[in-house]
N, C-alpha and C positions, 0 to 999 in steps of 0.2 A: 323547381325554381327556387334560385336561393335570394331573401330577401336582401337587399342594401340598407344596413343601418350606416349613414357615413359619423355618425356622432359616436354609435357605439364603438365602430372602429378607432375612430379618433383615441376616443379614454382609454382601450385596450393598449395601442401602443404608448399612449402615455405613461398607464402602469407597470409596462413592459420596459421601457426605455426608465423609468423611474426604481426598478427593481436591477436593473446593471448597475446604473451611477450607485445604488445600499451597496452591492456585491465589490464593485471594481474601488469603491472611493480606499480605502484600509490597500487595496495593493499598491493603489497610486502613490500613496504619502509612504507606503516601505520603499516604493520604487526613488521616489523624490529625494527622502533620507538618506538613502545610498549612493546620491548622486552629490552632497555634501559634502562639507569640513567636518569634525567635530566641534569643533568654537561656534558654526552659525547653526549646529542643531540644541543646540543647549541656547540660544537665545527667541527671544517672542518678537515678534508672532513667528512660528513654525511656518517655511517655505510650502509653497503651493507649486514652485514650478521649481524642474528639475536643475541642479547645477552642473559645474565642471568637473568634478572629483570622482566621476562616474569610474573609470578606467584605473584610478590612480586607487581607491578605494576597492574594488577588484583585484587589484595584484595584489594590494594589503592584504586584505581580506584571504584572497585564497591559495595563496601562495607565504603569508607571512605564519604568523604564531596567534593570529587572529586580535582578541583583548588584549591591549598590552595590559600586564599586572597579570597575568592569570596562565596558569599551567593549564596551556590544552596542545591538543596536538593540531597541527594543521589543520585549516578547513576541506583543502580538496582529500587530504585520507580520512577527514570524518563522512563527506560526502561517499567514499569510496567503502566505507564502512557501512553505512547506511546500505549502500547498494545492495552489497554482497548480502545482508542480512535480507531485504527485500527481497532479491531473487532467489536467494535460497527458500525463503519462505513460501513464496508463492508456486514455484515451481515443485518444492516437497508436499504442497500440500494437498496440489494438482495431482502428481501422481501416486500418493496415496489415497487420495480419495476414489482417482479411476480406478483403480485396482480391489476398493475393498466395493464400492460398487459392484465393479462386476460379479467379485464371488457372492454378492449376497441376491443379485438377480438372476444370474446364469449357475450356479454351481448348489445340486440340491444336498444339505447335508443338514447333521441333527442341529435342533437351535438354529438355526439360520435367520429365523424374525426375531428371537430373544434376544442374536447379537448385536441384529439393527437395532433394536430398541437400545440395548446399553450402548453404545454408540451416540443413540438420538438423545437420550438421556445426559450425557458429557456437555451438552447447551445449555447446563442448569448450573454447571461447575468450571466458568471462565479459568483465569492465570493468575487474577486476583484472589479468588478464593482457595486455588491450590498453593501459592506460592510459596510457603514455605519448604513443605514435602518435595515440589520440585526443584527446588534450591537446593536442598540437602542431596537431591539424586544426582544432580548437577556438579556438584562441588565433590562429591564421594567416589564419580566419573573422571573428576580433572579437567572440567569442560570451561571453570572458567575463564576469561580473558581470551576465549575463542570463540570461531565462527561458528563452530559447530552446537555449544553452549547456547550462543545467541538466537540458535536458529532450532534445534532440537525439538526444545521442547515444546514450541510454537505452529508447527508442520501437521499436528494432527486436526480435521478439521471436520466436525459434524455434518456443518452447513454444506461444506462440498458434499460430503457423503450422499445426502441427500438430495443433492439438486442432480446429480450423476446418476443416482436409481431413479428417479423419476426419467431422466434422459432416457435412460435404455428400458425403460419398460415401455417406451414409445416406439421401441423399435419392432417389428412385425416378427413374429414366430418364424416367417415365410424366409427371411435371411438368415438366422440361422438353420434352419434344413439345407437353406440351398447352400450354406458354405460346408455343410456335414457331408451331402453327396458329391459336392468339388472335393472334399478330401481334406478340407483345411482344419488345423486342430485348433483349442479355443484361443491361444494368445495370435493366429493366424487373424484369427475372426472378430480379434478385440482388434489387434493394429489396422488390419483393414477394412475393416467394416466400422465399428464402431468409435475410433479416435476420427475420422472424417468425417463421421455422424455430430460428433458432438464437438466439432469445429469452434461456433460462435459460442456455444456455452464456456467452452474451455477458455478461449481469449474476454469473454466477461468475468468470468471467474478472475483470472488473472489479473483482471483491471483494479477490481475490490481487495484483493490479494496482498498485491504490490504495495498500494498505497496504507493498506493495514499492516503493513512489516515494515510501511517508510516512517508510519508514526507513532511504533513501539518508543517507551519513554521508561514507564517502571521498569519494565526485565532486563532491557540493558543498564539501567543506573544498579540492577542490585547484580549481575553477574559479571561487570565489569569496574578494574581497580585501576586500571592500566590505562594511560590516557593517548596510547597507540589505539585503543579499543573502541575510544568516544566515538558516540555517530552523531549524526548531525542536529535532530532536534534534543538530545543531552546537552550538547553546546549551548545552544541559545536557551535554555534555561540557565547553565550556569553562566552565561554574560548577561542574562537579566540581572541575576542577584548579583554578579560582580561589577554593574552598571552603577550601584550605590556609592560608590567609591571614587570610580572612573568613569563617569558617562561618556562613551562611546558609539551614538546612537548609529553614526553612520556604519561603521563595522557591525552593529550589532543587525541591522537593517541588512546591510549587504547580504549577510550568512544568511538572514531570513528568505531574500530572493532567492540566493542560490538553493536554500534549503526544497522551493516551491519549485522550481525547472524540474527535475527527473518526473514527480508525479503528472505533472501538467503535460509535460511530452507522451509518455505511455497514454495518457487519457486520451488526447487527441490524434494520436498515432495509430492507438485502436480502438477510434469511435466510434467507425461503422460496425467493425464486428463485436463491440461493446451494446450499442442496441440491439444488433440481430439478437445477438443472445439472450434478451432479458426480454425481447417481444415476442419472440419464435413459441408457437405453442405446439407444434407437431413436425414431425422430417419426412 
């Protein structure tokens, strides 16, 4: 029998309902800001309720040169740059990771725990503390003011590695015997057995993925010169500091909403199979 506290509950959603308005208030006032002039965001008191410039600011914004005074490239090919770097990111790192996974659970050969370990080991030496060395591998390549640059060196990922052997050491001995007597050989028995095993993990993975290549900031400021190249949150740091000059709060605001749409869609897009995979303890 479950007791009725009706006070407890009360204070519960109060803190509950008191912990959105902390979260949502900073999106409201971008969202507000965006819907502005520039003349009445630069005046006090700062609007609380949104304006008409919502549409007009939008076109500006993502279809114009974005700050005026400042050399960028459009907003929606920063946005598309972003992307590209995003999914390439997530998607290389996804399947590098299933792949080295398998050979270290499935495939017996010499050093096979020594490789995991130097592998597991590389969570100790982010991009920050390589960065130079990769820069010079990058640059020595021709990689930079490309996709492939932006995305490279960023693709190899410990964390999957590890979240993907633990997935398939869950899986029963009993399926692979039985895919060896059907006859099927091992990339048979990774695509079919094993990429629909690890379904929800994979689209969890990809959720964390995504929005960690959406908010890369050092790697693209140091391997890109080319302002065809800017992604989207490089922009809105350089219109903060270019904001000294020319406050533009409303463009600058706009960029920022549009900046938050791609991760917020993928998150809510896959957010059932974004919990399954991070509660699922066995298949």
């Amino acid at each position: 029998m479950i007791e009725q506290r009706p006070l407890l509950t009360a204070m519960s959603h109060i803190i509950m309902v008191l912990g959105v308005i902390l979260v949502a208030f900073p999106i409201w006032i971008t969202f507000v800001a965006a819907t502005h002039d520039d003349i009445r965001m630069v005046q006090a008191p700062l609007p609380l309720l949104p304006g008409e410039h919502f549409f007009e600011n939008l076109d500006k914004t993502l279809f114009g040169v974005g700050l005026s005074g400042t050399e960028s490239a459009p907003v929606w090919l920063m946005l598309l740059n972003s992307l590209a770097m995003a999914l390439m990111i997530a998607f290389g790192k996804i399947a590098i990771s299933l792949l080295s996974a398998f050979a270290i659970v499935y495939f017996k050969f010499p050093f096979r725990m020594g490789f995991f370990w130097m592998i597991f080991i590389t969570l100790m030496l982010p991009v920050e503390v390589r960065i130079l060395p990769t820069f010079e591998v990058v640059a020595s390549l021709g990689m930079l003011n490309s996709y492939w640059g932006l995305t490279v060196p960023l693709i190899a990922s410990a964390t999957a590695t590890f979240m993907f052997r633990q997935v398939f050491l869950t899986v029963p001995d009993e399926m692979l015997e039985s895919a060896r007597i059907d006859g099927a050989g091992p990339m048979r028995f990774f695509f079919d057995i094993l990429l629909p095993l690890s379904r929800t993990n994979i689209a969890a993975l990809f959720v964390i993925l995504f929005i960690y290549g959406w908010n890369q900031y050092l790697w693209p400021l140091l391997v890109t010169t080319e302002t065809d190249m800017t992604t989207i949150v490089m922009s809105i740091k350089q219109m903060l500091e270019a904001a000294e000059q020319s406050p533009q709060w409303n463009i600058i605001m706009m960029t920022a909403l549009l900046a938050m749409l791609p991760p917020i869609v993928v998150v809510i897009g896959m957010q059932k199979l974004f919990v399954q995979g991070l509660t699922e303890t066995d298949k």
